[in-house]
C-alpha positions, 0 to 999 in steps of 0.5 A: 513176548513173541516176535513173530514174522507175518508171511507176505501175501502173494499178490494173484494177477489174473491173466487176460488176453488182449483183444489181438491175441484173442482175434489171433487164436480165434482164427485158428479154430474153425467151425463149431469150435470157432462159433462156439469160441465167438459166443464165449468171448461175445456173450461172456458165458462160461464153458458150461453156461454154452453147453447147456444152452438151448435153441430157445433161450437164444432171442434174435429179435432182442439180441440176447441170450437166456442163461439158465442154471448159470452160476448159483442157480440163477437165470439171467440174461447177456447180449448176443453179438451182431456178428454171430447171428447170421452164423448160428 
């Protein structure tokens, strides 16, 4: 008989910032990088979801967002946020 010892599994928080950190490193960017920050965290897209994304797949009447070749090669759709309407 063996009397073996199981490693403890580490416990993987994720880090996330608080709404007045975010606030905070936001107004530090300004222009393209600022309004492309903004869609980020307002839209939840991925970095490569924003690069990719076209004139077209933005709706302003409806207040969303086309997300195409998004994470496992699915389209789908997110909400556009109020504030960046009159910036884009």
């Amino acid at each position: 008989m063996i009397a073996a010892v199981r490693a403890e599994r580490k416990l993987n928080v994720p880090v996330v910032l608080s709404r007045e950190e975010v606030s905070k490193v936001v107004a530090v960017m300004e222009g393209v990088p600022q309004l492309i920050a903004k869609l980020l965290y307002g839209s939840g897209l991925r970095i490569l979801e924003a690069v990719r994304l076209r004139v077209k797949d933005v709706d302003f009447a409806m207040k969303q967002v086309t997300v195409r070749s998004g994470k496992g090669e699915k389209a789908r759709f997110t909400t556009l946020p109020a504030s960046l309407i009159p910036l884009l």
